[in-house]
C-alpha positions as CSV (number, residue, x, y, z in Angstrom):
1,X,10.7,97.7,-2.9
2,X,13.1,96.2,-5.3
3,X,11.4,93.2,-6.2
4,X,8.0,95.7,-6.2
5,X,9.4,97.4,-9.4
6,X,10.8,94.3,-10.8
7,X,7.1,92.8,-10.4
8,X,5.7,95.8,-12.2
9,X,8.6,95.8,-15.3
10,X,7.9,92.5,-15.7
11,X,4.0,92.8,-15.5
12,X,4.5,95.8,-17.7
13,X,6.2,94.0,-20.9
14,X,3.5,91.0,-20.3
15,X,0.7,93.4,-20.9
16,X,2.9,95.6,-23.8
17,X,3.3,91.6,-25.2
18,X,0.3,90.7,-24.9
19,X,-1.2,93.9,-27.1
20,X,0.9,93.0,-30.2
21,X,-0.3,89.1,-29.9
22,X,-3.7,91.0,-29.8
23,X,-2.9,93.0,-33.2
24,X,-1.6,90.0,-34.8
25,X,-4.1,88.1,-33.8
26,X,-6.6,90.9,-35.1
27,X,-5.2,91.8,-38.6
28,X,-5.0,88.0,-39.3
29,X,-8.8,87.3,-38.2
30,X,-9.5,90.6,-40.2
31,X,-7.4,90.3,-43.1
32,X,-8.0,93.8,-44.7
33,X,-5.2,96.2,-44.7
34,X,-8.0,99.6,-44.6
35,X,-9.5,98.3,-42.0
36,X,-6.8,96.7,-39.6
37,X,-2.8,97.0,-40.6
38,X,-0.4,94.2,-39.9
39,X,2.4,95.0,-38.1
40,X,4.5,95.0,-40.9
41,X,3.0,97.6,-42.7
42,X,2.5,99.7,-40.1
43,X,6.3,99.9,-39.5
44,X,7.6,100.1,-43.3
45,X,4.9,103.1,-43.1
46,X,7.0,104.6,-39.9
47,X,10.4,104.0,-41.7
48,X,8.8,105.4,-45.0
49,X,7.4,108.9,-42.9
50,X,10.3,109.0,-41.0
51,X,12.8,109.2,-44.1
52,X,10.8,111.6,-45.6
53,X,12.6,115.4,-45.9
54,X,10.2,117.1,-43.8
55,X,9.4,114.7,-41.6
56,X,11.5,116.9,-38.7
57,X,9.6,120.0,-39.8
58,X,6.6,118.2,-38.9
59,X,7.5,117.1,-35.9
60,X,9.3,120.2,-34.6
61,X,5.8,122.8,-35.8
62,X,3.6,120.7,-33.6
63,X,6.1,120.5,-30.6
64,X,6.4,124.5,-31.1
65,X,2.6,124.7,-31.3
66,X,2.4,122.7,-28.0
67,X,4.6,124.4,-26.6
68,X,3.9,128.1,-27.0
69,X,0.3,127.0,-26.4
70,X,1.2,125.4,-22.8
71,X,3.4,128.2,-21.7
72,X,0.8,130.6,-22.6
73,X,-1.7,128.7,-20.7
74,X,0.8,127.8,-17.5
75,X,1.5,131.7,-17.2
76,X,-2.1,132.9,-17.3
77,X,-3.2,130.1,-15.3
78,X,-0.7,131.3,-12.5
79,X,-1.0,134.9,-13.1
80,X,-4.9,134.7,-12.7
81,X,-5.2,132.1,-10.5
82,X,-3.1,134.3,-7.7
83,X,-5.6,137.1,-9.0
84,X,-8.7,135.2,-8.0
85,X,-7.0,134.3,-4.8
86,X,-6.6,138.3,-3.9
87,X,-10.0,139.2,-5.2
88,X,-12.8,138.4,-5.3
89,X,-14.7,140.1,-8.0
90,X,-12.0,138.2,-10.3
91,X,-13.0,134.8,-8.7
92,X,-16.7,135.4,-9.4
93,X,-15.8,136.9,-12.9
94,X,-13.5,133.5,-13.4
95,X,-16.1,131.1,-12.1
96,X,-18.7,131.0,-15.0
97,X,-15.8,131.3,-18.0
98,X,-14.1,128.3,-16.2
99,X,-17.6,126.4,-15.9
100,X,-18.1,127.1,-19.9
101,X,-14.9,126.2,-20.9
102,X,-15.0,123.0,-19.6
103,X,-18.4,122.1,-20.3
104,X,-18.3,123.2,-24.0
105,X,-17.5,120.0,-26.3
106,X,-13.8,120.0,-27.8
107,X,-15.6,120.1,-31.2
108,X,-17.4,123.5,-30.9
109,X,-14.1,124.7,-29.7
110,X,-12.6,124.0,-32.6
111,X,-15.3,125.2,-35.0
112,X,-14.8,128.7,-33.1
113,X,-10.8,128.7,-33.5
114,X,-11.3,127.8,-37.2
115,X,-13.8,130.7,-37.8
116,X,-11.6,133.3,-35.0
117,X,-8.1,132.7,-36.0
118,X,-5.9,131.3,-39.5
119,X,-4.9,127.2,-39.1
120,X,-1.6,128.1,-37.5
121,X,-3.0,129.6,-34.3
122,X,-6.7,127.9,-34.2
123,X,-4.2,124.3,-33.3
124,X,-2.6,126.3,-29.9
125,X,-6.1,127.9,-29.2
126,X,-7.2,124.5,-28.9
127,X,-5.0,123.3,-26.8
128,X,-4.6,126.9,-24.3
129,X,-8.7,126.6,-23.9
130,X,-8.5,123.1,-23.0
131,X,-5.5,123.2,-20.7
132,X,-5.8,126.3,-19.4
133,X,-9.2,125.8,-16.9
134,X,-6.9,122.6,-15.2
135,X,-3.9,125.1,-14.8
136,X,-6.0,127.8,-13.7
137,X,-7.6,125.5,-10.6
138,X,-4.8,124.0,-9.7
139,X,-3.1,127.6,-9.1
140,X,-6.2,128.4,-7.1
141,X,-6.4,125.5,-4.9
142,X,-3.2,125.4,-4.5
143,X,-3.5,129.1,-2.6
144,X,-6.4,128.2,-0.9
145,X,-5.3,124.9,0.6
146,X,-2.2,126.9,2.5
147,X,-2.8,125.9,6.4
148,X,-4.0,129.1,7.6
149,X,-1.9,128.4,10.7
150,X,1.1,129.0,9.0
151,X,0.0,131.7,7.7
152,X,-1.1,133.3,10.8
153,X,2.1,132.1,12.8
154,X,3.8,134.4,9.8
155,X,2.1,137.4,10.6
156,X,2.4,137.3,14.4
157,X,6.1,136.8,13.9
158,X,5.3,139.7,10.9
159,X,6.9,138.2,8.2
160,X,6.4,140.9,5.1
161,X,3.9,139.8,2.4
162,X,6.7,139.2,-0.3
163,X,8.8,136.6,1.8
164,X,5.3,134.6,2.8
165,X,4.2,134.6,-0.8
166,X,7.5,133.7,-2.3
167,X,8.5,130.7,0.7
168,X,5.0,129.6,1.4
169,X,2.6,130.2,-1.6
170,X,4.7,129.9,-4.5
171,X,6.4,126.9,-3.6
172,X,2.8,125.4,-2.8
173,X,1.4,126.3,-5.8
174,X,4.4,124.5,-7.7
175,X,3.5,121.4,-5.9
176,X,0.2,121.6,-7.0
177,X,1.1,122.0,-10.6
178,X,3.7,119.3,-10.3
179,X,1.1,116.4,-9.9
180,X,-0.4,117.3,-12.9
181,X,2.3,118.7,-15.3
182,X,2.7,115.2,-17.1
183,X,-1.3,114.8,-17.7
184,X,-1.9,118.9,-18.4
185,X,1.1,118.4,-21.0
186,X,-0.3,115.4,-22.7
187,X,-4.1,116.9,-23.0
188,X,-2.2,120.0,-24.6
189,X,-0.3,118.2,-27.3
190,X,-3.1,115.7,-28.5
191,X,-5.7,118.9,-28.6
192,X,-3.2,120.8,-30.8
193,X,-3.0,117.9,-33.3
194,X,-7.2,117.4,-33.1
195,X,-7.1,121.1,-34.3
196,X,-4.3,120.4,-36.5
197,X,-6.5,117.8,-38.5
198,X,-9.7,120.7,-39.0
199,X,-7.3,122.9,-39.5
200,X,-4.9,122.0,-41.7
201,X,-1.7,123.6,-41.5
202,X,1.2,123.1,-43.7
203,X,3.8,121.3,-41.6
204,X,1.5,119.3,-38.8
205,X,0.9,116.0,-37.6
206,X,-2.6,116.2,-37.5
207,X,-2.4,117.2,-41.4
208,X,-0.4,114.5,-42.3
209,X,-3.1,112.2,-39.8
210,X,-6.0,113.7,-42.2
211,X,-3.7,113.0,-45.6
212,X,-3.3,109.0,-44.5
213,X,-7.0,109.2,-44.0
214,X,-8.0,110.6,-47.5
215,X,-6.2,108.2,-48.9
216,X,-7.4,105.4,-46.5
217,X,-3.8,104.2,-45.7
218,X,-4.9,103.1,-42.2
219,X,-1.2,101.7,-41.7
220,X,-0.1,105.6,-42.4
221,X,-2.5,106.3,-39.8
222,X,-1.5,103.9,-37.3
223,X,2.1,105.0,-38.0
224,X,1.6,108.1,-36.9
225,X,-0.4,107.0,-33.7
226,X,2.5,105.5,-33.0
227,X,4.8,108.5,-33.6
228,X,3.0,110.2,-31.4
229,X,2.7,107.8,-28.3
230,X,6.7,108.2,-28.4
231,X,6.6,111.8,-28.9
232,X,4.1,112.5,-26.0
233,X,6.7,109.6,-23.8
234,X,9.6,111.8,-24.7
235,X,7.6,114.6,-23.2
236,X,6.5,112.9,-19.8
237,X,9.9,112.0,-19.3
238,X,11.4,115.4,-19.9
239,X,8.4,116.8,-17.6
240,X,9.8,114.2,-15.2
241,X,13.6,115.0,-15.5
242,X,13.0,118.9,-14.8
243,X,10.5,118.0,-11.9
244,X,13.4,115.9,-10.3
245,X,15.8,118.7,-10.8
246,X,13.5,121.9,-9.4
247,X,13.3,119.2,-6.3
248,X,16.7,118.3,-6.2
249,X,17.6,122.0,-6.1
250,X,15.3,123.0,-3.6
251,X,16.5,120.0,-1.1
């Protein structure tokens, strides 16, 4: 198992290796800065954003965005899923919003947050309507994958509705969403800065994304990209630290 994880490290920093050789390789073959940065300029562009006064205020209204728009979407997700689970008028009612929501293209989402809401919200609508569908299933499957032989071996020994949903449903459904916390996270914070960019508000990375590009400053652009690969790691391994806690305390 050791040498397993060793294998993949190793295999890991080959491939990370073997994409800068690639960029090198690339802005040297292309030799134009607006087209393809060099690696040097694409890092005195990170030191030069991050040394800027409200570079944290940047940062810290898109993390707020994402998050207020993923804990909006996590409780509705659980709070209706359970709903549709328990009736069914709310599962049929669920069933064609869920199919539009995630058939509709990202774009025209964004054209209707822009027109519905001012650019501070329209980033988190963004990200609730796209998250909020995978949330919402997961909840519900989680429910309706509980072995019905538990749950009938619960009733015979009539266990009372509260103690079957809070030691057999609950703790399902959480397992579910587990799997798929990282990936629902990740989809949340790169909608909110797509709807940052259309929507402009003051402090956002997607507006400073949009500024790099007006004034074709690709290395500004990549900068940023690479801003936010570390912000969105920092996430997965927060997401990762609190799943390994809520299991260490349940063990």
């Amino acid at each position: 198992m050791k040498s397993f994880i060793l294998k993949n490290r190793r295999l890991s920093i080959i491939s990370k290796g073997l994409i800068i050789v690639i960029w090198i390789l690339l802005s040297r073959i292309i030799d134009n800065e607006v087209i393809f940065p060099t690696i040097s300029s694409t890092f005195h562009n990170i030191i030069d954003i991050i040394s800027r006064p409200n570079f944290l205020l940047i940062i810290g209204y898109s993390i707020i965005r994402t998050v207020i728009g993923f804990a909006v979407s996590l409780f509705l997700g659980i709070i209706v899923g359970i709903l549709s689970s328990l009736y069914k008028i709310i599962y049929y009612l669920m069933t064609p919003i869920i199919d539009f929501l995630t058939s509709v293209p990202t774009m025209a989402i964004i054209i209707l947050a822009l027109i519905w809401l001012n650019n501070e919200f329209a980033p988190m609508f963004v990200g609730f309507i796209m998250v909020f569908p995978i949330l919402y299933e997961t909840v519900l499957k989680g429910i309706l994958n509980v072995d019905n032989n538990i749950i009938e071996m619960a009733r015979i020994y009539k266990v009372d509705k509260i103690t079957i949903i809070k030691d057999i449903y609950i703790p399902n459904i959480f397992i579910n969403l587990s799997y798929i916390f990282s990936s629902a996270m990740g989809i949340n914070f790169k909608m909110v800065i797509a709807g940052e960019v259309l929507s402009q508000p003051k402090y956002a990375i997607g507006s400073s994304l949009q500024l790099q590009k007006m004034y074709l400053n690709t290395s500004g652009v990549f900068a940023w990209i690479i801003i936010i690969l570390l912000i969105a790691k920092i996430f997965e391994y927060i997401l990762e630290g609190i799943k390994y806690l809520c299991m260490k305390l349940r063990t």
